[in-house]
C-alpha positions as CSV (number, residue, x, y, z in Angstrom):
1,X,-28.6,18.1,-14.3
2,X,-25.6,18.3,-11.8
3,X,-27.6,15.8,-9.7
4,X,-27.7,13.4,-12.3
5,X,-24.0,14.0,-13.5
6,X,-22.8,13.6,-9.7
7,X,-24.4,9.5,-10.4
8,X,-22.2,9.2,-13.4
9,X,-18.6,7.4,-13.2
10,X,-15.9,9.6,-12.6
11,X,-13.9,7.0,-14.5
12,X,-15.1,4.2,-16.7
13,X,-13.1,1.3,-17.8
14,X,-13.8,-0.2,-21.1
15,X,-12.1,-3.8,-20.9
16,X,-12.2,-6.1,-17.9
17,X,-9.4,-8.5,-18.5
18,X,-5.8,-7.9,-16.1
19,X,-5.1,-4.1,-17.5
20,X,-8.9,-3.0,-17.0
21,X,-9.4,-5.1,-13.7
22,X,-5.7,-3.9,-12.1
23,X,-7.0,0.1,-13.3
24,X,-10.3,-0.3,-11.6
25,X,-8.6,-1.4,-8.7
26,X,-6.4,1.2,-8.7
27,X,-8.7,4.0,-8.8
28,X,-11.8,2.1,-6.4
29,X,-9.3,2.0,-3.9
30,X,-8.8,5.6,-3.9
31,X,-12.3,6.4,-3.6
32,X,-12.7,7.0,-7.3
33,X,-16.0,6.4,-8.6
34,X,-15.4,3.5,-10.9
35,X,-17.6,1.5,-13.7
36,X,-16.2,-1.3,-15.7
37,X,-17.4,-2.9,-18.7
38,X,-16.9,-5.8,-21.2
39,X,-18.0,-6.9,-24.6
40,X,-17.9,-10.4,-23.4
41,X,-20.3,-12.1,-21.7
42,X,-18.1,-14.3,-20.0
43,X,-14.1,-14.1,-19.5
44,X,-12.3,-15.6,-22.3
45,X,-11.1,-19.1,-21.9
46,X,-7.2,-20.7,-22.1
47,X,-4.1,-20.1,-20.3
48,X,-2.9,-16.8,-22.6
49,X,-0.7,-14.9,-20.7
50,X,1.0,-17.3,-18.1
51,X,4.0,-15.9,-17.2
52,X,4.3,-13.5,-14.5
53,X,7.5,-11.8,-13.9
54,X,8.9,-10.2,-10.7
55,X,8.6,-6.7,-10.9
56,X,4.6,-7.5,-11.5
57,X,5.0,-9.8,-8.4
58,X,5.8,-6.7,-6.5
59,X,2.8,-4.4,-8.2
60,X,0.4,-7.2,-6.5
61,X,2.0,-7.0,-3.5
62,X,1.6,-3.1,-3.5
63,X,-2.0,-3.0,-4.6
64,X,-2.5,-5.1,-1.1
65,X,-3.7,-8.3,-3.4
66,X,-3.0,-11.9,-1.4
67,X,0.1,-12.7,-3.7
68,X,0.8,-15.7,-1.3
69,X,-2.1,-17.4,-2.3
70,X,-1.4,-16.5,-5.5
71,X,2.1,-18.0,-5.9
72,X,0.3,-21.3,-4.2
73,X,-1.9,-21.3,-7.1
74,X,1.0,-21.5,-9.7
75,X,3.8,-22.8,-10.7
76,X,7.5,-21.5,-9.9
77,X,10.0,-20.8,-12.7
78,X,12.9,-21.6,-11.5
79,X,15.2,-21.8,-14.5
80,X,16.0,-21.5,-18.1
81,X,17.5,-23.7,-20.2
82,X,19.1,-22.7,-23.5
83,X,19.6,-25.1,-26.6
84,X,21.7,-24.4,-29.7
85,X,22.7,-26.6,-32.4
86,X,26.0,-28.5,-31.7
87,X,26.7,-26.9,-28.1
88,X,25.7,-28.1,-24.6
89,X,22.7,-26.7,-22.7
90,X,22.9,-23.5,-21.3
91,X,20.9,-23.5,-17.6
92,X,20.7,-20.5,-16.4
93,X,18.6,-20.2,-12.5
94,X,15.5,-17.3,-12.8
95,X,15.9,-16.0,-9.4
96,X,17.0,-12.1,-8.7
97,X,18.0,-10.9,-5.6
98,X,16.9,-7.5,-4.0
99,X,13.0,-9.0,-4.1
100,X,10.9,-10.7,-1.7
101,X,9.6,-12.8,-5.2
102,X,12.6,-13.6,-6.8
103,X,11.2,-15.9,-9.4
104,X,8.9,-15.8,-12.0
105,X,5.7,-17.1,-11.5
106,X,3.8,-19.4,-14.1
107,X,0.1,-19.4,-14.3
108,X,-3.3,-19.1,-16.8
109,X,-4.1,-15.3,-17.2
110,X,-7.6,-17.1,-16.3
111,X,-6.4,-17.4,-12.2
112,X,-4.9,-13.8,-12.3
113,X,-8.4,-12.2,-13.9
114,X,-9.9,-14.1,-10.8
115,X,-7.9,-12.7,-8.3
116,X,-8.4,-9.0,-9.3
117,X,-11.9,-9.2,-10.4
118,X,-12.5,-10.6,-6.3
119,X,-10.4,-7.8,-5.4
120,X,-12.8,-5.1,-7.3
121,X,-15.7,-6.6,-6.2
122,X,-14.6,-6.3,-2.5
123,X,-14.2,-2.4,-3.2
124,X,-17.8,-2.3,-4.1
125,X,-17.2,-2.8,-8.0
126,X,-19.0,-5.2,-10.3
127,X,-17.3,-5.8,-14.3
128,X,-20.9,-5.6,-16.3
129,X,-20.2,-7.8,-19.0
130,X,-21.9,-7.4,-23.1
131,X,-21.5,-4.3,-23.4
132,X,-19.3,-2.4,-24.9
133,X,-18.0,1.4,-25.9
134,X,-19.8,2.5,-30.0
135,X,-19.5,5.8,-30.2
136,X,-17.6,8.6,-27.9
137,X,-17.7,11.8,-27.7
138,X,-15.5,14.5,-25.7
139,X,-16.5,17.7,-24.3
140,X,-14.5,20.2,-21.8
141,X,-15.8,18.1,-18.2
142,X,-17.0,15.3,-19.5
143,X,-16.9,12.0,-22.3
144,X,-20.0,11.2,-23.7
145,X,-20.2,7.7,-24.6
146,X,-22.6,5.1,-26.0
147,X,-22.6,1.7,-24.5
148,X,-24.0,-1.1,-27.1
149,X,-24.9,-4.4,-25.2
150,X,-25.2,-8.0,-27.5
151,X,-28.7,-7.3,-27.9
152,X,-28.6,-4.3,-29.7
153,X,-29.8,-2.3,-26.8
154,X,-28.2,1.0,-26.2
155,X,-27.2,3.1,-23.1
156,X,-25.7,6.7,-22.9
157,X,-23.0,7.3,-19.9
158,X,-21.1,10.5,-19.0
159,X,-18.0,9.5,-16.9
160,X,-15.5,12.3,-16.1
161,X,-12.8,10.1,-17.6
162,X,-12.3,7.0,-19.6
163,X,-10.2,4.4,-19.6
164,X,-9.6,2.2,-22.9
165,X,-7.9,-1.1,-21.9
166,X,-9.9,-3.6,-24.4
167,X,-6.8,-5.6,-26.4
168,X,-5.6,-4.6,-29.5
169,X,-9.3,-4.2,-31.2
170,X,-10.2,-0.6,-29.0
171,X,-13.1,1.1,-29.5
172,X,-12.0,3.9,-27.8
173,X,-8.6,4.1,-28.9
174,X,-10.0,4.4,-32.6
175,X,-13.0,6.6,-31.6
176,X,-10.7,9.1,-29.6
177,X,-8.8,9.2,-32.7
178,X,-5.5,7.9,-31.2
179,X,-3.0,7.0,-34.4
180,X,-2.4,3.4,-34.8
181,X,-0.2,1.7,-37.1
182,X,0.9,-2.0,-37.7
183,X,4.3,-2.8,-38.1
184,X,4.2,-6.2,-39.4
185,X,7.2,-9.2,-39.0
186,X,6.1,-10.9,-42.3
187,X,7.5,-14.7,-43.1
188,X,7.3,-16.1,-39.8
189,X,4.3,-17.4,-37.5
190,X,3.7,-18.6,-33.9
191,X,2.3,-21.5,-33.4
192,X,1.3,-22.8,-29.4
193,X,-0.7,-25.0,-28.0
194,X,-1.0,-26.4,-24.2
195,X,-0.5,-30.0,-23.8
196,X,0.5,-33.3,-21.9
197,X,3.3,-34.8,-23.9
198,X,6.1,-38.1,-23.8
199,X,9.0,-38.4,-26.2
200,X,12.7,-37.8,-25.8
201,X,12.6,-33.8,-25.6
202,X,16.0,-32.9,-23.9
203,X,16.2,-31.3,-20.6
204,X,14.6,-31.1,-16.5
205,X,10.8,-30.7,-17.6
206,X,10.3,-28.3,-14.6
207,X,12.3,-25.9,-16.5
208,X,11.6,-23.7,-19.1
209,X,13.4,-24.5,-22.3
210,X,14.6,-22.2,-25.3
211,X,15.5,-24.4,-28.9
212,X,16.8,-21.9,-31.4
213,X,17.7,-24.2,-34.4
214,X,17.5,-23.1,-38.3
215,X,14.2,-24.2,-38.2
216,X,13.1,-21.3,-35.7
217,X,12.6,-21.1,-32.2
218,X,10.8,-23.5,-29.5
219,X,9.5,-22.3,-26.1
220,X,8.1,-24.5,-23.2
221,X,6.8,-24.0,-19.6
222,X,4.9,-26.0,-17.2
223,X,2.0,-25.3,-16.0
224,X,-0.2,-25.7,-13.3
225,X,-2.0,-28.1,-14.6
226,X,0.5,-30.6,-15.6
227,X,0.4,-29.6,-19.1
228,X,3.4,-27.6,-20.8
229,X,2.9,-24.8,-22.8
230,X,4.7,-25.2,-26.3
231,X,5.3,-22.3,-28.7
232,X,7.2,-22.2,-32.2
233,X,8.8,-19.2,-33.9
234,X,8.7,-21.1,-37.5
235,X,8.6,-20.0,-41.3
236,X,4.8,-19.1,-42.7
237,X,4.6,-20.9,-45.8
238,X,0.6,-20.0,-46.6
239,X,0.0,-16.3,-45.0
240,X,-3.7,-16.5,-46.3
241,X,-4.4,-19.5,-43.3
242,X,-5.8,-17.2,-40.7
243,X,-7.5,-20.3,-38.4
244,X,-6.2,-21.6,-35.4
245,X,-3.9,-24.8,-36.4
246,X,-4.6,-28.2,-35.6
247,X,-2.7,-30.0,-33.1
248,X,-0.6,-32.3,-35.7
249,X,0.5,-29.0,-37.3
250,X,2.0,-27.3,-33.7
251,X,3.6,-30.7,-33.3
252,X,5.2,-31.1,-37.1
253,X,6.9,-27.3,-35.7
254,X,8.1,-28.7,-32.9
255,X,9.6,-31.3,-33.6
256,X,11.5,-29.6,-36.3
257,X,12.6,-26.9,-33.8
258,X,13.8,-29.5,-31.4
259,X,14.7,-32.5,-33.2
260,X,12.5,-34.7,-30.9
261,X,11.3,-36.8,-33.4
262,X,9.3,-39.4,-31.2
263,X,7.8,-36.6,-29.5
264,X,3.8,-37.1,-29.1
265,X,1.1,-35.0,-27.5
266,X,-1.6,-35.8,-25.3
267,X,-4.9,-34.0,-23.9
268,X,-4.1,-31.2,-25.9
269,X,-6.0,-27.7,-26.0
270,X,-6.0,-24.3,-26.4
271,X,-3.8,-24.6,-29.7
272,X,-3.7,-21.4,-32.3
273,X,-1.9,-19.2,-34.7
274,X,-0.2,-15.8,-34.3
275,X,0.7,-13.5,-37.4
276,X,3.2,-11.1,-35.8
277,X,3.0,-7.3,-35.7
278,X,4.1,-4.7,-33.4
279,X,1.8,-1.1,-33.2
280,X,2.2,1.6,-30.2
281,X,-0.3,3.8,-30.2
282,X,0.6,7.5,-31.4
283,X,-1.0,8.8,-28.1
284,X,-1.6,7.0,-24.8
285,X,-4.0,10.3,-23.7
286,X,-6.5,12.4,-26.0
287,X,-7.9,14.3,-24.3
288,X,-9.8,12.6,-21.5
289,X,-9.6,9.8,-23.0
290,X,-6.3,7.1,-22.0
291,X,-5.3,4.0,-23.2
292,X,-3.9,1.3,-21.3
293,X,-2.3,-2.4,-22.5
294,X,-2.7,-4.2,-25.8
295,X,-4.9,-0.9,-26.8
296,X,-1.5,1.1,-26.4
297,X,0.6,-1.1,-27.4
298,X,0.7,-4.9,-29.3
299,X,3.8,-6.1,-29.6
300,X,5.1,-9.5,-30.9
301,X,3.8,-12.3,-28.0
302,X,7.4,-14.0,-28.0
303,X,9.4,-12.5,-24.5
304,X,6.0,-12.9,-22.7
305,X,5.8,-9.4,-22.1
306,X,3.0,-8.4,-23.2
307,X,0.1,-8.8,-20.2
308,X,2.8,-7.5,-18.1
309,X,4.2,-4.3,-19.5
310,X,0.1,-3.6,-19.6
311,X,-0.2,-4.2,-15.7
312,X,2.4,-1.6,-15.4
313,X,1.1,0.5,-17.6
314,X,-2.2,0.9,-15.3
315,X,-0.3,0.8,-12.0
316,X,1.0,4.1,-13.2
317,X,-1.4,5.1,-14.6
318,X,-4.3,4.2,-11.7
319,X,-2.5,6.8,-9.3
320,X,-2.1,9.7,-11.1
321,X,-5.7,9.4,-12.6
322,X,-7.5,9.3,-9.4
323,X,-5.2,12.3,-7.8
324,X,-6.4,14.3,-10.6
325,X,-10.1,12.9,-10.3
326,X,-9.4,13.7,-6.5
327,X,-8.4,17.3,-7.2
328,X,-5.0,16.7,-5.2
329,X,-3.3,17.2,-8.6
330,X,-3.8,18.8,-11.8
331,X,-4.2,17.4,-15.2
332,X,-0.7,17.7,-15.8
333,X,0.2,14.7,-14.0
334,X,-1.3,12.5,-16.2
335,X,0.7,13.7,-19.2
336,X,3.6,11.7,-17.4
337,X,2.0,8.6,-17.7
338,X,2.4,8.9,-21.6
339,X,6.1,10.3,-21.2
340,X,6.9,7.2,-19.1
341,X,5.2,4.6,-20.4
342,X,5.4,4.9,-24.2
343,X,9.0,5.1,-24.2
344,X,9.0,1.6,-22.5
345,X,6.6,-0.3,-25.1
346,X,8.8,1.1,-28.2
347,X,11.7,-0.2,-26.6
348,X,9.9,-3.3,-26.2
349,X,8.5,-3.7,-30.1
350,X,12.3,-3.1,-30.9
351,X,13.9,-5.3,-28.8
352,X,10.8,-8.2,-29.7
353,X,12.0,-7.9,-33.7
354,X,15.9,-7.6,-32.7
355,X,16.1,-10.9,-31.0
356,X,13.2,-13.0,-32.6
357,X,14.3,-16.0,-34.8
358,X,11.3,-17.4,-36.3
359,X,13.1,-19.4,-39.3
360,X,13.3,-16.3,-42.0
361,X,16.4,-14.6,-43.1
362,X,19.7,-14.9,-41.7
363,X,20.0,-17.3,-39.7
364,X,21.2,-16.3,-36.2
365,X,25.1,-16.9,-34.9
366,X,24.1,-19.8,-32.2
367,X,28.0,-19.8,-31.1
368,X,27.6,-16.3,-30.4
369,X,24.5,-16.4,-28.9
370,X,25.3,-18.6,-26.4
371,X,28.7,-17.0,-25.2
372,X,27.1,-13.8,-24.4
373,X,24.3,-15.5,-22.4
374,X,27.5,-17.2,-20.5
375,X,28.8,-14.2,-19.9
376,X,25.6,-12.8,-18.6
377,X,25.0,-11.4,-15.0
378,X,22.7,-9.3,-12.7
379,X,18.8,-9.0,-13.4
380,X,17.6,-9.4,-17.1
381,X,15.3,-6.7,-18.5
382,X,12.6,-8.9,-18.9
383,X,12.0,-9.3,-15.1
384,X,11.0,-5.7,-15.1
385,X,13.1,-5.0,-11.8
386,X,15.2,-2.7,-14.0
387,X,12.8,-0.2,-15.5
388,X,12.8,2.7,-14.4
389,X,12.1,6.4,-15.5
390,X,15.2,8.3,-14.6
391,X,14.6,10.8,-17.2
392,X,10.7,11.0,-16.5
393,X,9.1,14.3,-15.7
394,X,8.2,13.4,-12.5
395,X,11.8,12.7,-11.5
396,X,14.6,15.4,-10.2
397,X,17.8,14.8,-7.8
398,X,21.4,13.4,-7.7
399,X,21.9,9.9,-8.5
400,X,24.0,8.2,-5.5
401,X,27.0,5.8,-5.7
402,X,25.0,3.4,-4.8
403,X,21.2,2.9,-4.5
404,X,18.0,3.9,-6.3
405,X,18.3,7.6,-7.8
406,X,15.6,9.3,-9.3
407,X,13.3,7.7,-11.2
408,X,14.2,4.2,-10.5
409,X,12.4,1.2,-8.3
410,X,12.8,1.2,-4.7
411,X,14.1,-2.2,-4.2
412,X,12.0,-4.1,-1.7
413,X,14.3,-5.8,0.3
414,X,16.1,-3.9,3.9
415,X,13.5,-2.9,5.7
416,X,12.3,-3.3,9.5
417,X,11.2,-7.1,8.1
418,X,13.0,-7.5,5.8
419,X,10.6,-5.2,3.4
420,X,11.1,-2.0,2.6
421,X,7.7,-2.2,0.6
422,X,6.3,-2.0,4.4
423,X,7.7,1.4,4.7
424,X,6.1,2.9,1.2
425,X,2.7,1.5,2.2
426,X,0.3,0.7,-0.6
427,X,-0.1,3.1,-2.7
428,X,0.6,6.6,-1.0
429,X,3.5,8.8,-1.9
430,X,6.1,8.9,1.1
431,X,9.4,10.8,2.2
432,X,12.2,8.8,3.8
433,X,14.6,10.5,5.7
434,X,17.6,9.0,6.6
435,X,19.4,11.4,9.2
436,X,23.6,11.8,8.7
437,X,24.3,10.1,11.9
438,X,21.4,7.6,12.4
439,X,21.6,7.4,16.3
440,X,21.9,10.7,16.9
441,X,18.6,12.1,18.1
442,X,19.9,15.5,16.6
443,X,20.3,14.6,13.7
444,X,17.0,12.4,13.5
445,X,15.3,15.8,14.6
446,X,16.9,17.6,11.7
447,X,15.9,15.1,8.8
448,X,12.2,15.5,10.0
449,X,12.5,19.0,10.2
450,X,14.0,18.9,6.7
451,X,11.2,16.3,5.6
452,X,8.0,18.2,7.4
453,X,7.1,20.7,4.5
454,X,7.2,18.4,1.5
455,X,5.0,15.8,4.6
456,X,2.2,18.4,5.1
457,X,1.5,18.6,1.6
458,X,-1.3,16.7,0.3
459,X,-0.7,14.6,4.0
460,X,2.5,12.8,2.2
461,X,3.7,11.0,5.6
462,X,7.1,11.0,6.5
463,X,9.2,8.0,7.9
464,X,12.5,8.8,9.6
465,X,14.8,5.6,9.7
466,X,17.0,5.9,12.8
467,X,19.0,3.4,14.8
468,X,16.8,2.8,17.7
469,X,13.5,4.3,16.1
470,X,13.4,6.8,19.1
471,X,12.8,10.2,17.7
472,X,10.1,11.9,16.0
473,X,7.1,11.4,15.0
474,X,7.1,8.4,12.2
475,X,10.4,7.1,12.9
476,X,10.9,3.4,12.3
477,X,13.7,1.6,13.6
478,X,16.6,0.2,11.6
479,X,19.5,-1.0,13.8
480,X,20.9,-2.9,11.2
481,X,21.5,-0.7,8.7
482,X,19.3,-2.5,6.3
483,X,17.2,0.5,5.0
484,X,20.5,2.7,4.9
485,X,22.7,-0.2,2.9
486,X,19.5,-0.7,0.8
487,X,18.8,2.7,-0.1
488,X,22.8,3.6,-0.7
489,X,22.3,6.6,2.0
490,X,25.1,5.7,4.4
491,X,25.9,9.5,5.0
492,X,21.8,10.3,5.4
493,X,19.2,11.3,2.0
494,X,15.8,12.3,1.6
495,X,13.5,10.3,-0.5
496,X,10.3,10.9,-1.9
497,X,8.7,7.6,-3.3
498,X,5.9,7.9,-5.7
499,X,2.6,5.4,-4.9
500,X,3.9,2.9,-7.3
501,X,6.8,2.6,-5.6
502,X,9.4,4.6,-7.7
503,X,11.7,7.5,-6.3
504,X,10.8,11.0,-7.6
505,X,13.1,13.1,-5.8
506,X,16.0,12.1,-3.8
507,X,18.6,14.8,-2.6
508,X,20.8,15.1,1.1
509,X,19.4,15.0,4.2
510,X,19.4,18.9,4.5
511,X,17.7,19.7,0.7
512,X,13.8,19.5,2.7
513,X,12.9,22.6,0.4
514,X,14.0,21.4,-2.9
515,X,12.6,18.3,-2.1
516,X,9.3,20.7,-1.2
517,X,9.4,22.5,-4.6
518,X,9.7,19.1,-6.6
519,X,6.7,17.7,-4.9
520,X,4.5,21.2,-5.7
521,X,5.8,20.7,-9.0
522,X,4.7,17.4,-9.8
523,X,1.3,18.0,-7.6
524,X,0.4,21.7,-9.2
């Protein structure tokens, strides 16, 4: 029996589009034993998701996926332009500092499923597609569950763990018995199609636009392919139409959005209708059961956060899963991945319904509007650069003047060349010490000194960031200052970055066993 057990799946992912493909990848990388599985017998068609912000730039880049190649294949957003009734465009550039990708990336969810499903398969791991998870059941080691394929056929598995990251229809989000419950935005639809169009729409079409009118809300983009994607927040008038719309209705919304009356489409596709709701799952874990993505949480598809917050959601949660599976941690861990990523995806329903216009109800102050957007400055919350989990059980330490305190992102710009990124690595936890006087050999030997306990445990390595790089062991030069300014430690700290690239603990240069404790903490 053990014999046969030891050939299951430590792990199986149920869902192979970006959330599934980026957990897999996660945990195959780590020497997790790893099956994925889909319902669909081929990937789904159409651009979907095609807006990739920064901070998910930098996961890529992390996971050690060819994000160069992947930028080729897209198009940059480069800026937004804002359009109210009665008052002049609002162009605002997308670029953020403190990022080796400071823009936005636009690009059909289609191209990113084909850069990580290459990625798996070079870590040994295939997606099986038609099949998918019927019936589940949980016992103390191990999940029983029943695979059904198209044809009816059955097949009974016995991973160690599993991993529901199917969209908002999740088998095993229902069958674990996770609590789900639709908040529905009633009155109001969203309407999109892709398309080649000529007309008199205002504005650089290399830029992304925003109409809000009193008709509802227009979005465009570019895309790759030449075509722009169009979506309308309008009114529903017939809540019992449940197809996709034709391409003359999409373009009767925006036109009434925009007021581009000669507008016109051409080589249209991948048009269709969106009722809104927002639902968060009750529980991201049951057991050993976890949810990840659109089977956590569905919110409202109008800040193009959706495919995003879910490839964050199984960055952090790809980690801690294998050190568990791993035995370098306990189960504990992975009860932070529910403390830190729930939090984030309520925040996000709320925001979604706050600032949505979609032509119902009161309509919106566009004066207002627009002057706080003027007065607007420093990264937006929808790049993701500014989440963080300061308050997360995996983070303990003072918060500096300056620089990222516990809890938040380490920001990838400072190091050796010009990336600090190439100090974390890709997907290890690491200490940085930063000695009090950086070329002072002394001092360099006292920060590793300080560092070395909280280093030999579970083989964390240490980098010491000194003047010259002369010193000990893993010291990497930085006669700049462009770590130190970068990491607000001009009088010296120790940091301990998690894998995904967050601080859990920082402190001073001489606080190596506090440091120590927070890392048996987290680890035991």
């Amino acid at each position: 029996m053990s014999g046969h057990l030891d050939t299951e799946p430590e792990v199986l992912v149920v869902g192979a589009g970006p959330v599934g493909l980026c957990t897999a990848i996660e945990l195959a990388r780590r020497d997790v034993r790893v099956r994925v599985v889909d319902r669909r017998a081929e990937p789904r068609p159409g651009t979907r998701a095609c807006t990739v912000w920064q901070r998910t730039l930098e996961v890529f880049d992390l996971m050690g996926l060819p994000v160069a190649d992947y930028l080729g294949s897209g198009v940059p957003y480069t800026h937004r332009t804002h359009h109210f009734p009665g008052l002049d465009p609002l162009v605002r550039p997308a670029a953020q500092p403190g990022t080796p990708y400071p823009r936005p990336l636009l690009i059909g969810q289609g191209a990113t499923e084909e850069m990580l499903t290459r990625r798996l398969a070079e870590l040994g791991v295939r997606v099986e597609r038609g099949l998918t998870a019927t019936a589940l059941e949980q016992r103390q080691d191990r999940v029983t569950v029943v695979l059904t394929g198209a044809d009816g056929g059955t097949e009974t598995v016995r991973p160690g763990w599993v991993v529901g990251a199917q969209g908002p229809h999740s088998t095993v989000r229902d069958l674990s018995g996770a609590g789900w419950h639709k908040k529905p935005y009633p009155g109001t639809q969203l309407l999109q199609v892709d398309a080649r169009w000529t007309g008199s729409l205002p504005g650089d079409p290399a830029h992304c636009h925003l109409f809000l009118t009193e008709a509802g809300s227009l979005g465009t983009a570019p895309l790759p392919d030449g075509r722009h994607r169009f979506y309308a927040g309008v009114a529903d008038p017939d809540p019992a139409r449940t197809g996709d719309p034709d391409v003359a209705e999409v373009l009767d919304a925006v036109r009434r959005v925009s007021g581009a009356g000669d507008l016109r489409f051409h080589d249209s596709r991948f048009n269709w209708r969106v009722r809104l709701y927002n639902a968060v799952a009750d529980a991201y874990r049951v057991g050993r059961c976890l949810l990840a993505g659109d089977s956590a949480h569905t919110v409202m598809p109008v800040t193009a956060q959706g495919m995003n917050t879910g490839l964050q959601d199984a960055f952090n949660l790809g980690w801690k899963l294998a050190a568990v599976v791993r035995g370098q941690a306990t189960e504990r861990l992975l009860d932070s991945y529910e403390a830190e990523r729930r939090p984030i995806a309520l925040a996000l329903a709320e925001r979604n319904v706050r600032t949505y216009w979609g032509g119902v109800g009161p309509v919106p102050d566009f004066g207002r509007l627009h002057g706080r957007l003027t007065q607007a400055s420093g990264p937006a919350e929808h790049t993701g650069l500014l989440l963080g989990y300061p308050d997360g059980p995996l983070s303990a330490g003072g918060s500096p003047a300056a620089g990222p305190g516990p809890g938040a992102r380490v920001p990838d710009a400072g190091g050796p060349d010009g990336r600090l990124f190439r100090l974390v690595g890709t997907g290890d936890w690491t200490v940085l010490a930063l000695p009090e006087d950086p070329a002072d050999p002394a001092s360099a030997e006292l920060a590793a000194k300080e560092a070395a306990a909280a280093g030999r445990r579970a083989g964390v390595p240490v980098r010491v960031v000194t003047s010259a790089g002369q010193g000990p062991g893993g010291t990497v030069a930085d006669p700049a200052g462009a770590v130190r300014d970068a990491l607000g430690a001009a009088s010296g700290a120790l940091l301990l970055v998690r894998p995904d690239g967050y601080v859990a603990y920082r402190g001073g240069v001489r606080d190596g066993a506090a440091l120590d404790r927070h890392l048996a903490g987290v680890l035991g």
